[in-house]
DODRENRO-317405 format. One record per residue (C-alpha): x, y, z; residue number from 1; residue in one letter. Coordinates in steps of 0.1 Angstrom, whole numbers, plus 5000, padded with zeros to 4 digits. Layout:
% DODRENRO-317405
+------+------+------+-----+------+
:    X :    Y :    Z : pos : code :
+------+------+------+-----+------+
:    X :    Y :    Z : NUM :    A :
...
+------+------+------+-----+------+
% end
This chain:
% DODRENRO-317405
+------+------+------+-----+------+
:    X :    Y :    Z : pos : code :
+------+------+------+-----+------+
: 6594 : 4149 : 4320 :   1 :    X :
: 6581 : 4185 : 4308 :   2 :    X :
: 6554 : 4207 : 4332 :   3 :    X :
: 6541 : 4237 : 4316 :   4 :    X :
: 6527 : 4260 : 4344 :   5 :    X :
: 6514 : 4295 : 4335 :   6 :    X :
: 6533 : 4297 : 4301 :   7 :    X :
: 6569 : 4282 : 4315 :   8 :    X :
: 6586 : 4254 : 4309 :   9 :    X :
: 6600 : 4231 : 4334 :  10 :    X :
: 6623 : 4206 : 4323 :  11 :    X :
: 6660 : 4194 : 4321 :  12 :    X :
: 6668 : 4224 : 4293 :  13 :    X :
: 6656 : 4247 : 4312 :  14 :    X :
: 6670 : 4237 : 4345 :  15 :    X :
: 6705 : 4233 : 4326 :  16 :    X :
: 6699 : 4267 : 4309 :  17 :    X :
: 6692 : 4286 : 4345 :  18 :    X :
: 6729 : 4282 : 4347 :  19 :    X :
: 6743 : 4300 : 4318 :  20 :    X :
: 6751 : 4329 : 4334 :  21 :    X :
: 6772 : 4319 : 4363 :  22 :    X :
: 6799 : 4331 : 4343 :  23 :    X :
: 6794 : 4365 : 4355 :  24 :    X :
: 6775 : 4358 : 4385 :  25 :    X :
: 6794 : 4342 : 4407 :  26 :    X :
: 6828 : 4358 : 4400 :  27 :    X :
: 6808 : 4395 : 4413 :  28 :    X :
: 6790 : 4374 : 4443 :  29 :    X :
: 6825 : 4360 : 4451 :  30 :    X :
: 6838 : 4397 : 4452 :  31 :    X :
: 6811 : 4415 : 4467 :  32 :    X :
: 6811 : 4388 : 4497 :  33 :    X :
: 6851 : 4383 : 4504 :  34 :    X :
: 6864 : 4419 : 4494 :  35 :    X :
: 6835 : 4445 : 4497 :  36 :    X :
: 6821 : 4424 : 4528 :  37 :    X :
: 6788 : 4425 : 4523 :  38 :    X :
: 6766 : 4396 : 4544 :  39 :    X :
: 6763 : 4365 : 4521 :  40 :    X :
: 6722 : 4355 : 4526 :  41 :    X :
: 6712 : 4394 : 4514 :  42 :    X :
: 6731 : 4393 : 4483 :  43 :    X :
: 6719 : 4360 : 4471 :  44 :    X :
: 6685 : 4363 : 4487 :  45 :    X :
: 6680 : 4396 : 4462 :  46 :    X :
: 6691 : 4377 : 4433 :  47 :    X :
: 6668 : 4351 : 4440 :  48 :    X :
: 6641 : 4367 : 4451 :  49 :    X :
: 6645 : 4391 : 4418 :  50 :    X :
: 6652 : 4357 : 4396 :  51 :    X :
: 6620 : 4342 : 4409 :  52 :    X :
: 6602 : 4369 : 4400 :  53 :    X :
: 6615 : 4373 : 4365 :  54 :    X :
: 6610 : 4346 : 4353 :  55 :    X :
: 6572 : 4342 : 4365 :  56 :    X :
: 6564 : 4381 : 4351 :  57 :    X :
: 6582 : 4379 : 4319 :  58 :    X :
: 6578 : 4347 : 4308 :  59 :    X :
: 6612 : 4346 : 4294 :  60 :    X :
: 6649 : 4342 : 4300 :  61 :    X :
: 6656 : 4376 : 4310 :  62 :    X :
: 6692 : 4378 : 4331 :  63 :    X :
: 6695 : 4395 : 4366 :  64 :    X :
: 6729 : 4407 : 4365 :  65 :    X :
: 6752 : 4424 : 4392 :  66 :    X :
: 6756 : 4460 : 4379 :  67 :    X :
: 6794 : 4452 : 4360 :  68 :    X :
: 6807 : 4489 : 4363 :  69 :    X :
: 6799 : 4494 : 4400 :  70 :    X :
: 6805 : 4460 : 4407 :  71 :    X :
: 6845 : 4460 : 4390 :  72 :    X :
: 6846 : 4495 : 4412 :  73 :    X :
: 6835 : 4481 : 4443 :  74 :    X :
: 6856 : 4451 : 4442 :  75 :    X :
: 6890 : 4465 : 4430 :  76 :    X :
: 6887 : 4497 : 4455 :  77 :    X :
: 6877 : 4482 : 4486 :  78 :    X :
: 6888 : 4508 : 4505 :  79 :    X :
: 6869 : 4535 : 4486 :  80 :    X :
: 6835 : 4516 : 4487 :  81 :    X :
: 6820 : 4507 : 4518 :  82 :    X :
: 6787 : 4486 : 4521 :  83 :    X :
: 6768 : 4517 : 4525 :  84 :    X :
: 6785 : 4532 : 4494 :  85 :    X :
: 6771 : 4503 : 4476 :  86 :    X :
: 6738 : 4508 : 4491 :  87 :    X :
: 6738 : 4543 : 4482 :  88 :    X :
: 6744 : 4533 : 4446 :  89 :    X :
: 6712 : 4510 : 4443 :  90 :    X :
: 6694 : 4534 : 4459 :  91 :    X :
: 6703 : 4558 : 4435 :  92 :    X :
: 6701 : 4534 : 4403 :  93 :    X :
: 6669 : 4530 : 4412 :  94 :    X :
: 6654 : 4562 : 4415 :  95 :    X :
: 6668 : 4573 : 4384 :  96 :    X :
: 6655 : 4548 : 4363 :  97 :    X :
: 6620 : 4556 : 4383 :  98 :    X :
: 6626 : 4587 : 4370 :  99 :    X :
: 6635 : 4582 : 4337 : 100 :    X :
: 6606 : 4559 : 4329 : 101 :    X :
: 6578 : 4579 : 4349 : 102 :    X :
: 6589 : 4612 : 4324 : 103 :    X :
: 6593 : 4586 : 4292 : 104 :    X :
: 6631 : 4601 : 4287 : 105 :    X :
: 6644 : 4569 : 4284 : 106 :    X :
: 6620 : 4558 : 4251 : 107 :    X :
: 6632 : 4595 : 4238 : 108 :    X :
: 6668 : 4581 : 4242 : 109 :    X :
: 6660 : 4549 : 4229 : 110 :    X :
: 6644 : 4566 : 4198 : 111 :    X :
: 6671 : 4589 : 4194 : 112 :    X :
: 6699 : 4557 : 4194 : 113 :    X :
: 6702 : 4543 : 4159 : 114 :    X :
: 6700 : 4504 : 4153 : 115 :    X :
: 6741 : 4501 : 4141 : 116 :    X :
: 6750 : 4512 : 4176 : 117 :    X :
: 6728 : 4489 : 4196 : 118 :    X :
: 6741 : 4462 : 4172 : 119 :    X :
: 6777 : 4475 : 4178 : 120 :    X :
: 6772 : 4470 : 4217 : 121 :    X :
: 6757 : 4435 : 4216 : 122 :    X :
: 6785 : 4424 : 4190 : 123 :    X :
: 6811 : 4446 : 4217 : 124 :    X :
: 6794 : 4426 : 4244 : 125 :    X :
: 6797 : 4390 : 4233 : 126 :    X :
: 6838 : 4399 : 4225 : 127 :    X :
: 6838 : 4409 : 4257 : 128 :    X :
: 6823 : 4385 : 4272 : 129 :    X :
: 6846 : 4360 : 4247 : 130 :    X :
: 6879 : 4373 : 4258 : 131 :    X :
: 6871 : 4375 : 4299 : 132 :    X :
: 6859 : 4337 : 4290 : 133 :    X :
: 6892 : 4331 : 4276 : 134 :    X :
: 6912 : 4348 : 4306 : 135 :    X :
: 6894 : 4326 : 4335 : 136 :    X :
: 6900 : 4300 : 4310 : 137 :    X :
: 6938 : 4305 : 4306 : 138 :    X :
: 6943 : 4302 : 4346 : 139 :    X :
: 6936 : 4265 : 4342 : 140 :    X :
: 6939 : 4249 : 4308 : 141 :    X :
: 6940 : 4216 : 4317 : 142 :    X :
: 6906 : 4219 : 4333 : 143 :    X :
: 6887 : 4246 : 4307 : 144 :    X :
: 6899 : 4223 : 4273 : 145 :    X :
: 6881 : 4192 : 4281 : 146 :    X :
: 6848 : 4211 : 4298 : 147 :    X :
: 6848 : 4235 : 4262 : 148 :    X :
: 6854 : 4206 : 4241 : 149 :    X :
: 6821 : 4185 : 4266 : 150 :    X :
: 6804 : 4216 : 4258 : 151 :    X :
: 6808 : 4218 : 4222 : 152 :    X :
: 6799 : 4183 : 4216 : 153 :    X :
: 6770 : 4183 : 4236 : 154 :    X :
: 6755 : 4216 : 4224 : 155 :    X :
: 6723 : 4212 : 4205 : 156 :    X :
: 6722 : 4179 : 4223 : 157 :    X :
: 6686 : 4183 : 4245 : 158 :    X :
: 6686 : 4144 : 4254 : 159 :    X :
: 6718 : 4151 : 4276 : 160 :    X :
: 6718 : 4195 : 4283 : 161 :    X :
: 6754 : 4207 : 4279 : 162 :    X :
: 6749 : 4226 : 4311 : 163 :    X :
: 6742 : 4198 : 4334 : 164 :    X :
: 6772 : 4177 : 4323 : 165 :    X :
: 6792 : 4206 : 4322 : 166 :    X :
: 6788 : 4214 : 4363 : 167 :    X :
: 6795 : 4176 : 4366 : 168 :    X :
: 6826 : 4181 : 4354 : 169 :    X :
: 6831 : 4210 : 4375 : 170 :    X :
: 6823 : 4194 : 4406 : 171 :    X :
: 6840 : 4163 : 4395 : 172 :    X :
: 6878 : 4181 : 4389 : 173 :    X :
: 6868 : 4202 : 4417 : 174 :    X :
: 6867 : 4177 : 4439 : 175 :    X :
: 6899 : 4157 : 4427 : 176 :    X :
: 6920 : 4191 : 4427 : 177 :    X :
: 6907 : 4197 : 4463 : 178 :    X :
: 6915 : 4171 : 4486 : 179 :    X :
: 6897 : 4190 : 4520 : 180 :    X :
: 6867 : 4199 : 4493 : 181 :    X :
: 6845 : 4163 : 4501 : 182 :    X :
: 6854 : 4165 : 4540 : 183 :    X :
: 6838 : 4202 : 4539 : 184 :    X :
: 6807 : 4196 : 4519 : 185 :    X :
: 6802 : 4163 : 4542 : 186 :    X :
: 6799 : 4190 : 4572 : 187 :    X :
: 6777 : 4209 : 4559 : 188 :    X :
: 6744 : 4215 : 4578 : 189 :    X :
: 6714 : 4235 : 4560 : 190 :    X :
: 6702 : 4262 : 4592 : 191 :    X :
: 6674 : 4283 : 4586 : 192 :    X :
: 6682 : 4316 : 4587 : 193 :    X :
: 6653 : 4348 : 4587 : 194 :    X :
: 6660 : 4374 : 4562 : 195 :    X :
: 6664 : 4408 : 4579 : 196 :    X :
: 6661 : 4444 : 4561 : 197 :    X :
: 6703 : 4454 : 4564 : 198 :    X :
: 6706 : 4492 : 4559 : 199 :    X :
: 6742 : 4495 : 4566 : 200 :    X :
: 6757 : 4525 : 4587 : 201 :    X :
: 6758 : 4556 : 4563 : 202 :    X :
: 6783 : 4587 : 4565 : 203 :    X :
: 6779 : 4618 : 4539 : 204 :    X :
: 6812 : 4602 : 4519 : 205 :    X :
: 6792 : 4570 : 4513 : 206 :    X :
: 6767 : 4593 : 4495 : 207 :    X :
: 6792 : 4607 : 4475 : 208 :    X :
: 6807 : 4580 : 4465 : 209 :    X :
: 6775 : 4555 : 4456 : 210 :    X :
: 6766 : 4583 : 4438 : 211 :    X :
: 6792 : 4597 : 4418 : 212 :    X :
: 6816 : 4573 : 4417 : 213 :    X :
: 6791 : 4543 : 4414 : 214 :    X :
: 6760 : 4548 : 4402 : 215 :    X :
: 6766 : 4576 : 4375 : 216 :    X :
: 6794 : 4562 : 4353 : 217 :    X :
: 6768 : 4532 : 4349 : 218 :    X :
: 6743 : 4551 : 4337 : 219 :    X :
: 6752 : 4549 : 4301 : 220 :    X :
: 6765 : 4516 : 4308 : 221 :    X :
: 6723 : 4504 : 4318 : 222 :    X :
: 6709 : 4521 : 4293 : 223 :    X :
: 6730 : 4509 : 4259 : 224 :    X :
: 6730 : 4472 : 4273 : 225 :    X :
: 6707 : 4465 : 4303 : 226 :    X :
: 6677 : 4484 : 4286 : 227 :    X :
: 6680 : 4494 : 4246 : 228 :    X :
: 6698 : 4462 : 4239 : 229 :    X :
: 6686 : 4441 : 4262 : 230 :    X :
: 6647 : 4449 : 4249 : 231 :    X :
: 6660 : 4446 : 4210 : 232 :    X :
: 6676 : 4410 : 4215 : 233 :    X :
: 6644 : 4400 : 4240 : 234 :    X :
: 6617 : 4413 : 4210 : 235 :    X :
: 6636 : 4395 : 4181 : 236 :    X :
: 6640 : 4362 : 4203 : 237 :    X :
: 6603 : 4368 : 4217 : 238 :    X :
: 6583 : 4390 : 4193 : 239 :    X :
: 6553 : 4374 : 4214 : 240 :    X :
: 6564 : 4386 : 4246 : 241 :    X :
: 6576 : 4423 : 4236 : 242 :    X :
: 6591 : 4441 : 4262 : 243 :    X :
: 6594 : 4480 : 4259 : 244 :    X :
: 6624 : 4499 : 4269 : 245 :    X :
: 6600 : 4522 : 4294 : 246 :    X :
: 6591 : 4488 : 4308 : 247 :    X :
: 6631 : 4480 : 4314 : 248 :    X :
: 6634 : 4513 : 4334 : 249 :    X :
: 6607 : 4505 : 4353 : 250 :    X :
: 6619 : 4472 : 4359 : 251 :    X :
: 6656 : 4485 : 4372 : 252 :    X :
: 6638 : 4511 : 4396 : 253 :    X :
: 6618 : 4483 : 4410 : 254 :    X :
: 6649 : 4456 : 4411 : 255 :    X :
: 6675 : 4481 : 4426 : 256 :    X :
: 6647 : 4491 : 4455 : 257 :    X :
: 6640 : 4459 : 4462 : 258 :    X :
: 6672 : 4446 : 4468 : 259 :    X :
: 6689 : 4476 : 4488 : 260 :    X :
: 6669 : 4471 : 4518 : 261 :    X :
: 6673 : 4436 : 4517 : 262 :    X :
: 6714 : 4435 : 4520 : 263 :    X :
: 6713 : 4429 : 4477 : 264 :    X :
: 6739 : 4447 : 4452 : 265 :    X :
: 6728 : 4471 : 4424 : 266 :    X :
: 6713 : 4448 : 4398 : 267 :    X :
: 6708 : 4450 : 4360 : 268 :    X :
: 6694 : 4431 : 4327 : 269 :    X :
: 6720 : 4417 : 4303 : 270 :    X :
: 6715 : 4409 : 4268 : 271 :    X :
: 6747 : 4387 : 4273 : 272 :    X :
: 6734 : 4368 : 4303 : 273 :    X :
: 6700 : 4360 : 4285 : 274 :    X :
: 6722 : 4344 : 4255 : 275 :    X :
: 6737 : 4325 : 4280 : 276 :    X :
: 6705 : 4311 : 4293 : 277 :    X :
: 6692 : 4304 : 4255 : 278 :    X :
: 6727 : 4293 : 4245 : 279 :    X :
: 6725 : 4264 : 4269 : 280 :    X :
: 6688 : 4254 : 4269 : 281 :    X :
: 6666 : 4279 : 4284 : 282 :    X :
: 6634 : 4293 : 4263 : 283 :    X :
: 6612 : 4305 : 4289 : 284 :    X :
: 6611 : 4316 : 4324 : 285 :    X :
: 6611 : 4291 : 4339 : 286 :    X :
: 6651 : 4289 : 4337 : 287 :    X :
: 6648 : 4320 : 4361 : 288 :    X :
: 6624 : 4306 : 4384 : 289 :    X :
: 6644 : 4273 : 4387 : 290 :    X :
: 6672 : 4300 : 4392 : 291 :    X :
: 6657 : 4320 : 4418 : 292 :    X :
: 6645 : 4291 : 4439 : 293 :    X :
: 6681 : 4277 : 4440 : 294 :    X :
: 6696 : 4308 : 4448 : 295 :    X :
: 6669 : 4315 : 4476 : 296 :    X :
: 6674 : 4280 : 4493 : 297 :    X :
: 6710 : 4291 : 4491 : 298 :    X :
: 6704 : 4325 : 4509 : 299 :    X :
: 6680 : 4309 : 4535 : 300 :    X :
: 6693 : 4275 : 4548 : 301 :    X :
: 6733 : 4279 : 4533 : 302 :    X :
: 6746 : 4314 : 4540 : 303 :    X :
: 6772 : 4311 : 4561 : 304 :    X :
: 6784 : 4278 : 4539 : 305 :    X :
: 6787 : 4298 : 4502 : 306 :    X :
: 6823 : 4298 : 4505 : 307 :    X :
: 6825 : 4263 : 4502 : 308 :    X :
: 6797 : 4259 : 4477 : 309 :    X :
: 6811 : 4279 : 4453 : 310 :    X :
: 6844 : 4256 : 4452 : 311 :    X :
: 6823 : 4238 : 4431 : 312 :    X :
: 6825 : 4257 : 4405 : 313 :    X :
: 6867 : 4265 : 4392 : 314 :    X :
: 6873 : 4294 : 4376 : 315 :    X :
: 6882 : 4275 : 4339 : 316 :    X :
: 6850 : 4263 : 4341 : 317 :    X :
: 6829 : 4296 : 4347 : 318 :    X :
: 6852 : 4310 : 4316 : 319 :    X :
: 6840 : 4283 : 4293 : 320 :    X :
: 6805 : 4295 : 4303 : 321 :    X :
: 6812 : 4330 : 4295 : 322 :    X :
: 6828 : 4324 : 4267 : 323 :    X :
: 6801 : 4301 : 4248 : 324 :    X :
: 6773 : 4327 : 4260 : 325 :    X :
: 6795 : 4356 : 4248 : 326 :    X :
: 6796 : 4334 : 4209 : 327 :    X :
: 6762 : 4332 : 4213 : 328 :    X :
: 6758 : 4370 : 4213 : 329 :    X :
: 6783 : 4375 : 4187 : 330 :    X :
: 6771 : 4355 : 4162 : 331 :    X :
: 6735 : 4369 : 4166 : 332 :    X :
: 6749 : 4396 : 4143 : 333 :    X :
: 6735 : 4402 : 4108 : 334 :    X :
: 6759 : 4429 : 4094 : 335 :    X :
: 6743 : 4425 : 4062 : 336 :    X :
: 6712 : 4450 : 4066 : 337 :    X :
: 6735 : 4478 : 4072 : 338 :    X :
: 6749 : 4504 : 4046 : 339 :    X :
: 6788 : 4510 : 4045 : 340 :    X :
: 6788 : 4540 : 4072 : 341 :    X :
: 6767 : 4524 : 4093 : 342 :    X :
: 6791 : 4493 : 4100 : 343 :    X :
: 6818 : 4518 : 4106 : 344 :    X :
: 6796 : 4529 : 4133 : 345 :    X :
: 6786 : 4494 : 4147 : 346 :    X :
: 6826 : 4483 : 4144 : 347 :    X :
: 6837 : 4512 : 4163 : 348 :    X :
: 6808 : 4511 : 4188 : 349 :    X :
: 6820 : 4475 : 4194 : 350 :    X :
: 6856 : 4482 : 4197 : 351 :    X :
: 6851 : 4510 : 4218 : 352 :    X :
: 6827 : 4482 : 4239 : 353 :    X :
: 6859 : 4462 : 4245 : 354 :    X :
: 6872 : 4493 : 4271 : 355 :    X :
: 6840 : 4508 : 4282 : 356 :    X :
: 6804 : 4505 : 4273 : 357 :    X :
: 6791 : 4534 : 4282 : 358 :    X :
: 6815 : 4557 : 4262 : 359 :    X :
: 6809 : 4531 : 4230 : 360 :    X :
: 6774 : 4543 : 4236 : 361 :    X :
: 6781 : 4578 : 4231 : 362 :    X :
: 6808 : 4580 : 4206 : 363 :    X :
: 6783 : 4557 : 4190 : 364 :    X :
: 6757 : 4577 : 4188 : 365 :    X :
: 6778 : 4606 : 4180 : 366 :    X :
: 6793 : 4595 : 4150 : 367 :    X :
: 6761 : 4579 : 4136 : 368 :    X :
: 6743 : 4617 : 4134 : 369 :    X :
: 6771 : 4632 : 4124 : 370 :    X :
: 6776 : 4606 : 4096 : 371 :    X :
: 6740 : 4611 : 4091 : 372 :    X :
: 6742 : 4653 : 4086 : 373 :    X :
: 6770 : 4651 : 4064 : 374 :    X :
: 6746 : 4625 : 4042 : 375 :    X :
: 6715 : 4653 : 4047 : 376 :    X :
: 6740 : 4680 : 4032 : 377 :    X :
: 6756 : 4665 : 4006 : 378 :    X :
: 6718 : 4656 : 3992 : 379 :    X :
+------+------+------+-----+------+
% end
């Protein structure tokens, strides 16, 4: 049974794409929640409030990602990065890009970055995305072989969504390699608990830290993926729902403002997590408001129970997620329209990707007008 509502679908594709980004959502949840300590219901209730919200705006299956470089920073140097650190950093995120739209900088940025190393990022992206897939794969072969080989025969299958069987199977060798796993979920007891605005205790080395060793070395980081190749992949997928890039920095201002007060993490757009969503069934919004909705019953009547939840969900099985949304981005590629020089920019943009986006961005972009002067003089 379909339901089209205000221009979203709501079926079994979408509902089994709304979970093709888990991959890299619930590792960062996991992390932000056991290591940075941040409380449980305000991290998922601003990804589902932000999800919900998506999805009815834009119509589409646009991603609402943790922030990947302040989130690896938070979660690895837990003693350097408080709550309020964190806070500080989404804070900051988001009056920059309030910024940065309100003057139009970022469409002069996106004007000034050439198409080869936007192409370079997505193709550095879906590697990326590929080999992390592969890792949380390797710590549990026996369990990621038989979900990637499910999910390779049931892609392109709509009567029976890849997605849905393949959390099945999760929950199914979950629950067979965890004995106490069935006598914990049988204990759990939904209890309604009222969101709160949570603005954590703040000291001047909080500031410091969200903002310089958070929220600036993603700036490059946002701005190659979350918004210039984020709105390229959206407008080729949905030339009828164009999205502009001044839109996108909008869009993170309002996200990241949002979602500070309300206990969230600094949140971005993906062009990997929406080919996860397409790459398992989702073609609208509706994936994200199916998304959203999940998330917030999580965050309202199962906070203090996430722990247990996400034993649902091994580690294998999240990499075979990530790694079929990270082919998915890969093979979007078409090499074919670019001249010589230009792949040499786009291969080296999306080696450089592998290590860090944002400096593939910017040796990127360097060698591309420098390539392009030496072709000005020599004519």
């Amino acid at each position: 049974m379909a339901v089209r509502v205000a221009g979203n679908e709501y079926n079994r594709l979408e509902f089994a794409g709304a979970f093709g980004d888990l991959g890299t959502l619930i590792p960062f949840v996991v992390g932000y929640i056991t290591v940075s300590r941040l409380d449980p219901q305000g991290v998922l209730l601003g990804f589902g409030l932000l999800a919900l919200a998506t999805g009815l705006y834009f119509r589409t299956p646009m991603s609402v990602q943790p922030m990947k470089a302040i989130a690896t920073v938070a979660v690895t140097q837990p003693a350097l990065v408080t709550p309020g650190a964190i806070f500080v950093s989404a804070i900051a995120t988001g009056l920059f890009w309030l910024g940065m739209g309100a003057s139009g900088a970022v469409s002069w940025l996106a004007a000034l970055t050439s198409k080869p190393v936007v192409r370079g990022i997505v193709l550095g992206l879906g590697l990326s995305f590929i080999l992390e897939g592969v890792r949380l794969m390797s710590q549990g072969l026996l369990i990621a072989v038989p979900g990637a080989v499910l999910t390779l025969l049931l892609l392109g299958q709509p009567r029976i969504p890849a997605m849905l069987m393949l959390l099945v199977y999760a929950a199914g060798t979950a629950l067979a390699l965890d004995p106490t796993l069935a006598h914990d979920l049988g204990h759990l007891a939904p209890a309604f608990l009222l969101p709160a605005f949570r603005v954590p205790p703040l000291a001047w080395s909080d500031v410091l830290t969200g903002v310089t060793v958070l929220a600036l070395p993603q700036t490059a980081l946002t701005l190659g993926n979350a918004i210039i190749a984020t709105s390229e992949e959206h407008n080729a997928l949905f030339p009828q729902r164009r999205v502009s890039v001044r839109l996108l920095a909008f869009d993170h201002a309002v996200m990241n403002l949002i979602a500070a007060p309300l206990g969230g993490v600094p949140m971005c757009r993906g062009a990997g997590g929406m080919a996860g969503h397409i790459r398992f069934g989702a073609r609208t919004g509706g994936a994200l408001v199916i998304l959203g909705a999940v998330l917030l019953l999580g965050a309202l009547f199962f906070a203090e129970s996430l722990g247990t939840l996400f034993r649902l969900f091994p580690m294998p099985v999240l990499g075979v997620i990530l790694f079929f949304g990270g082919v998915e981005l890969a093979v979007s590629l078409d090499g074919q329209q670019f001249s010589r020089a230009d792949r040499t920019v786009l291969a080296v943009t999306a080696g450089i990707a592998l290590w860090n986006m944002g400096a593939a961005y910017v040796v990127g972009l360097l060698l591309y007008h420098a390539n392009r002067s030496r072709v000005i003089r020599l004519e």
